[in-house]
N, C-alpha and C positions, 0 to 999 in steps of 0.2 A: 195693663197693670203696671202700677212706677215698679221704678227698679228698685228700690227699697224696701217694697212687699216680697219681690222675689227673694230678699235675703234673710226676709224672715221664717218663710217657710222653710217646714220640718225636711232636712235632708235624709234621703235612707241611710242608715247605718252600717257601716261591712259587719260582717257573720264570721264568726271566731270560732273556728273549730278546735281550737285548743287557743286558750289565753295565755299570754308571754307574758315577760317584763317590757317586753317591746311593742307587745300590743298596748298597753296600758299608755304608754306614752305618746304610742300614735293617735291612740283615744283623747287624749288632752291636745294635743295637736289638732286634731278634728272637730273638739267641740262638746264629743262625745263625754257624757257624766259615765262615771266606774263605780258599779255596785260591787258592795261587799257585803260580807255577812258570817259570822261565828257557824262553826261546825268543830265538835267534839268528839264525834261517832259512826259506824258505818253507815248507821237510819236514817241521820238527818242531815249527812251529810249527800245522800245518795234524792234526798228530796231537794236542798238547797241548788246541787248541780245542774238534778232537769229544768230547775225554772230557771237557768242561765244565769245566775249570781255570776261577775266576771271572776270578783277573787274569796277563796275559802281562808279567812287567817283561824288557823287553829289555837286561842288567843291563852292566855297565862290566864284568862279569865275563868277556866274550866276549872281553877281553882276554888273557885266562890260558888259555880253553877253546878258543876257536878259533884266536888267533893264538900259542899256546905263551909268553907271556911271563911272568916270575915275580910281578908285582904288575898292578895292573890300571889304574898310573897313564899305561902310554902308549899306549893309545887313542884316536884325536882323537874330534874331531865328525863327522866326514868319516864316518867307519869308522862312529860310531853311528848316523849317517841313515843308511848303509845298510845297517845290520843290521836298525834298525826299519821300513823299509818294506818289506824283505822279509818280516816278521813279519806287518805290517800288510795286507799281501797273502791272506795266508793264513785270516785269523778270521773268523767271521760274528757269536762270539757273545762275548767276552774283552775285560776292559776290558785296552789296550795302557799299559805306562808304560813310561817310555825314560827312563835314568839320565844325568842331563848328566857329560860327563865329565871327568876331572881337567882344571882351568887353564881351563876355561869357563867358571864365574862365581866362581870366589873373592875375585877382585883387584878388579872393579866391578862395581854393580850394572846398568851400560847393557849391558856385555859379556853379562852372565847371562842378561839379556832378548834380547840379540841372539842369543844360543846355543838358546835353550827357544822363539823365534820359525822358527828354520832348522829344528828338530827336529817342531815340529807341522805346518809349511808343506809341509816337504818328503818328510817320512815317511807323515804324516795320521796320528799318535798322536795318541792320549788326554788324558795326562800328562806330566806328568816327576817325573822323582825326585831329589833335593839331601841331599849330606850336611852334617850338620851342625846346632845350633844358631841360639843367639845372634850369632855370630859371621857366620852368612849372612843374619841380620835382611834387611839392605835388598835382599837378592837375592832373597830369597823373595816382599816385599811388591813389589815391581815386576815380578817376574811374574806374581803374582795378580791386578797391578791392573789388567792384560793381557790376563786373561780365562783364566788359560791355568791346567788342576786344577795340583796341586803334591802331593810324597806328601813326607815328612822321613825321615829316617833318623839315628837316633841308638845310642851305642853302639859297639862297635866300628867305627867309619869307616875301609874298606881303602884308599878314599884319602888317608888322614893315617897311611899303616902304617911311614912313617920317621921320623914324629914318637914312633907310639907303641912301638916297635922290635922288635914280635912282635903276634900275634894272639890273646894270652891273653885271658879272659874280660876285660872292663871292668864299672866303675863295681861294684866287690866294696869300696873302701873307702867309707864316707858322703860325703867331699867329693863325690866322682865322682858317686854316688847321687843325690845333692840338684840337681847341676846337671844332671843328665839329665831329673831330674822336670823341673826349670824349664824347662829347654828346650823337653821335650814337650810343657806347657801355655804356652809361648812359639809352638810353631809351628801351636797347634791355634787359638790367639786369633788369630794370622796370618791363618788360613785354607787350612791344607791341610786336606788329606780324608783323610786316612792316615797311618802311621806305622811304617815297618821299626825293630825292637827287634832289633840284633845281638848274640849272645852275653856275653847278660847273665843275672845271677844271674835264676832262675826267680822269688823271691818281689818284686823289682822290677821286672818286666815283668807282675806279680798288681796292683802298687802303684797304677803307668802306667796301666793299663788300664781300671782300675777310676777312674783320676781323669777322666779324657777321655772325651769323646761320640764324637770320632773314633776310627774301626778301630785297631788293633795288628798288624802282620803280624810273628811272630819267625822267628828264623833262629837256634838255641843262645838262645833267649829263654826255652825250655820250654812247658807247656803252659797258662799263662793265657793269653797273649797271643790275639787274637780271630780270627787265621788265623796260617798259617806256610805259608812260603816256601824252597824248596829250588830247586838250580840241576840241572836236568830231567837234564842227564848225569850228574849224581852216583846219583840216583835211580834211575836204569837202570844203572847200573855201569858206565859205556863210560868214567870214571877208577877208576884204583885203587888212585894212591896217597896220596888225601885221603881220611883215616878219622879227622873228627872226633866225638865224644862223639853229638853231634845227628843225626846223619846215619844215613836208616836206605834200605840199597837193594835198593831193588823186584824188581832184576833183577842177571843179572851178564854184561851184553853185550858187555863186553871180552873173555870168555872165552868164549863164543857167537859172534861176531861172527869173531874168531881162526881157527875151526875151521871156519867155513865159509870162508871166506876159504883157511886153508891145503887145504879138500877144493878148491876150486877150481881152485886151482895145482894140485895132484895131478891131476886130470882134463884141465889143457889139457897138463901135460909127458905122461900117459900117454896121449894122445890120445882119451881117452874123453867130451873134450868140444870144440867142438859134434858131438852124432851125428844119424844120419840123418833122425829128425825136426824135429830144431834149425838144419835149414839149408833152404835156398829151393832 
């Protein structure tokens, strides 16, 4: 066999009994793609874990999914310590990151540490996760300097989604492009361990990747990026009317879930449920 077949074959992969910030980067080091995946609750976070998800982000998204709202800026802190420690309940083996959320650290850098301090304290996560650049400079470096991981996220940011006035792809013109690059190697010289790429053009999410030691997680970034990251209800179909480009689903439990639910109701109106060996 040439030696050039040999380098294409599939290497075994190491076994992570608990996932770090340092596993993640040894993972991109290696080769290895890093699965992610949304987890808001003990249930499903406690299902996402056993199928080996590496990382659980407890995402500011839990605004939109669980609590029905249209953008995900009005979630406190409050709501997100307790979405992440219900998460955090549930994992043996998933690195947790918890999304700070809108109006937590934009305005000062003490606020930001006061927020990513209540969030590791009281949940017992991981990480946290910060949208933005340059612009969150000193929030990021005083959390770091805190001890506390940090992941960036640049790209479409759906908490600046009033500023940007829809959800279209970003950074497709060069300005935009260049100042995401910077950013990127802006938040990796900082010192976080990671990087959410939101729907952004595929060969600048090749670009990003390829400049940085630190991991890539995309979400509509395409398939450079060094893992990708989908919000676990999408995946399984239990929404159905968010059908963007990126999104590809596993299952379709909105219409599973429907049917059994309505054979349910059918058995308690037609009394055929509970019967005689479903009662004490």
């Amino acid at each position: 066999m040439a030696l050039n077949q040999y380098k294409n074959m599939s290497v075994a992969k190491k076994e992570y009994k608990r996932v770090t910030v340092k596993s993640l980067v040894d993972m991109k080091k290696n080769g290895e793609k890093i699965s992610m995946l949304t987890a808001y609750d003990y249930s499903m976070a406690k299902i996402v874990d056993a199928a080996k998800v590496d990382v659980i982000l407890v995402g500011d998204s839990a605004s939109n999914v669980m609590a029905g709202h249209e953008t995900t800026l009005p979630i406190t802190l409050d709501q997100m310590i307790y979405h992440a420690s219900s998460v955090i309940r549930a994992i043996d083996r998933a690195l947790v990151v918890v999304d700070l959320p809108f109006g937590s650290y934009q305005s000062d850098p003490k606020e930001a540490l006061r927020s990513a301090i209540r969030i590791m304290k009281e949940s017992g996560a991981h990480a946290v996760k910060l949208e933005g650049g340059a612009e969150i400079k000193e929030s990021v470096k005083r959390i770091l300097a805190a001890g506390i991981p940090v992941m960036g996220h640049l790209g479409l940011t759906p908490q600046s989604i009033y500023k940007f006035g829809t959800y279209t792809v970003r950074a497709k013109e060069e300005e935009e492009a260049e100042k995401l690059m910077e950013d990127a190697k802006l938040l990796e010289k900082l010192g976080c361990f990671g990087l959410v790429l939101e729907k952004i053009p595929a060969q600048l999410t090749k670009k990003v990747s390829e400049s940085l030691t630190i991991p890539t997680i995309g979400i509509g970034g395409g398939k450079h990026a060094d893992g990708q990251v989908l919000v676990v209800h999408d995946l399984l179909g239990m929404t159905h009317e968010f059908n963007p480009r990126f999104l590809r689903r596993y299952m379709n439990l909105y219409e599973e879930m429907g049917k059994a639910i309505s054979n349910y109701v059918s058995d308690v109106k037609s009394q055929d449920f509970p019967n005689d060996e479903e009662q004490y």
